[in-house]
C-alpha positions, 0 to 999 in steps of 0.5 A: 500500500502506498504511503499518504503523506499530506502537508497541514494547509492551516500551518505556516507563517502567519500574517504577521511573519509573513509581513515581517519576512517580506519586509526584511526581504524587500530591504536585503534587495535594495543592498545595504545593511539591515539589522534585526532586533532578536531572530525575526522567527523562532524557525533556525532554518528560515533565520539562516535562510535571512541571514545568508541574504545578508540579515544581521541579527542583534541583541538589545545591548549590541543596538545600543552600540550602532548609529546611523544604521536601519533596524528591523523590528520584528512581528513581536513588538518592542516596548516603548524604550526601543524606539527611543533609543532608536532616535538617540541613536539617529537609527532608522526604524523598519516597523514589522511589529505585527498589527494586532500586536500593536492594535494591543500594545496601544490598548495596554498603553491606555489604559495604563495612562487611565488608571496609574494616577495617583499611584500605578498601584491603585490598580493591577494590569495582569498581562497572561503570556509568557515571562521573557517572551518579546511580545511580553516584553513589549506589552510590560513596556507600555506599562513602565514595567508594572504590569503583571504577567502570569504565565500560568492558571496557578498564578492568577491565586497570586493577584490581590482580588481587593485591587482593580484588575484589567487582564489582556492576553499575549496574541499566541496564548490559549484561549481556553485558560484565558477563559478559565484565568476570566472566571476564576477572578470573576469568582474571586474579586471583591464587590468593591473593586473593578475587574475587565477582561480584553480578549486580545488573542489572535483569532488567526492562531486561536482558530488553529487549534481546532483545525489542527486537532482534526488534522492530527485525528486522521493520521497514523503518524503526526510531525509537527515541524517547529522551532523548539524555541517557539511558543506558539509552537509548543501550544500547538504541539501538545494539542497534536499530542493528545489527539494523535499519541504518535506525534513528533517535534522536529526542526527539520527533515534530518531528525526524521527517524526511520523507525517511526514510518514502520507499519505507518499508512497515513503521515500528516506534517504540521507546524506552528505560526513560525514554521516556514512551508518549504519546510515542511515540504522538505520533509515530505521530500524526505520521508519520499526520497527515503522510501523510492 
């Protein structure tokens, strides 16, 4: 019986990268040097593809070092600081930080210029995302660094439910814990203060859960193609996980193990927001080439 192996239509880079990379493209053309501020996607392979256009990736430290140079900043945002710096140092910025990201960004900067007179402390912005992550750190910087992020269910126990809360979401969270995080301070929250959620996740990823757990049901064997690196992608990952067992992370093609493909009919190849489609057509090319 012939093998089937069939490419997710729903993976691959989403608006946001997708933009990113066109624009980091579109400047490598004109010649010159461009910088990017941090990997401009949690894909090794796609970064090495950039980078041997002539992509120069950097960190916040080695940016405070350059002047009169172009900066790209990727799909993820940069907290207000960044920009700044930016304009002390006569460098010129080409924007990518992803539209819903900066429709958030915007959102989080208000309401902060709302609610921290007299004191920041009067009121909690809770931000649910992961601690570190860029988009994180650019939502904290809107707030000068008082917004509270909680990475996890358990850490929501940990708010003082006496204070105002206003919550938001990083755009790439779960949008099920979300809800869960919602009603666990709308039963916990004194009658005396103010709590108002903001569902700021991204439909465009939040609807890929769904799709790729059908995705996953209807194949013998699951590689989800991702960057381990990427959060989005471990989200994703162990949805596949728990429909279909037998499901595998890996970065690329060469880590295909041969002894996974015995007895199997059916091969389904997915990925994250951040995974590039020749990449996972690399894979199938693969698992083909292997099995000629």
């Amino acid at each position: 019986m012939s093998l089937k192996i069939e490419i997710d239509s729903g993976s691959g880079f989403c608006f946001g990268v997708t933009t990113a990379i066109q624009k980091a493209e579109e400047e490598l053309a004109k010649g010159g040097t461009l910088y990017c501020l941090g990997d401009i996607v949690h894909n090794g392979m796609e970064c090495d593809r950039l980078r041997e256009m002539g992509l120069i990736t950097i960190d916040h430290d080695e940016m405070a070092r350059l002047h009169d140079v172009k900066v790209l900043l990727r799909a993820h945002g940069e907290p207000p600081a960044t920009y700044e710096l930016a304009q002390k140092n006569n460098i010129e910025i080409i924007d990518a930080t992803c539209p819903v990201v900066l429709k958030l960004q915007q959102r989080i900067r208000k309401q902060y210029s709302l609610t921290s007179h007299p004191s920041p402390l009067t009121s909690q912005i809770v931000i649910f995302g992961k601690k570190g992550h860029a988009e994180v750190l650019g939502l904290v910087g809107q707030t000068v660094g008082n917004a509270i992020v909680i990475e996890h269910f358990d850490d929501v126990k940990q708010l003082d439910f006496s204070r105002d809360i206003y919550l938001y979401s990083q755009t790439t969270k779960s949008l099920d814990e979300f809800h869960k995080i919602i009603d666990y301070i709308q039963s916990h929250i004194s009658p005396d203060a103010t709590f108002r959620s903001f569902d700021t996740i991204c439909r465009s990823v939040a609807n890929r859960m769904p799709n790729i757990s059908q995705f996953a049901a209807r194949h013998d064997l699951i590689l989800f193609v991702c960057g381990r690196k990427s959060s989005n992608g471990k989200v994703l990952y162990n949805e596949c996980c728990r429909v279909n067992p037998n499901t595998h992370l890996i970065e690329g093609p060469e880590e295909i193990d041969q002894t996974w493909l015995e007895g199997i009919e059916s091969i389904g190849i997915c990925g994250a927001t951040s995974t590039p489609k020749w990449l996972m057509e690399q894979c199938s090319d693969a698992i083909r080439g292997e099995r000629k």
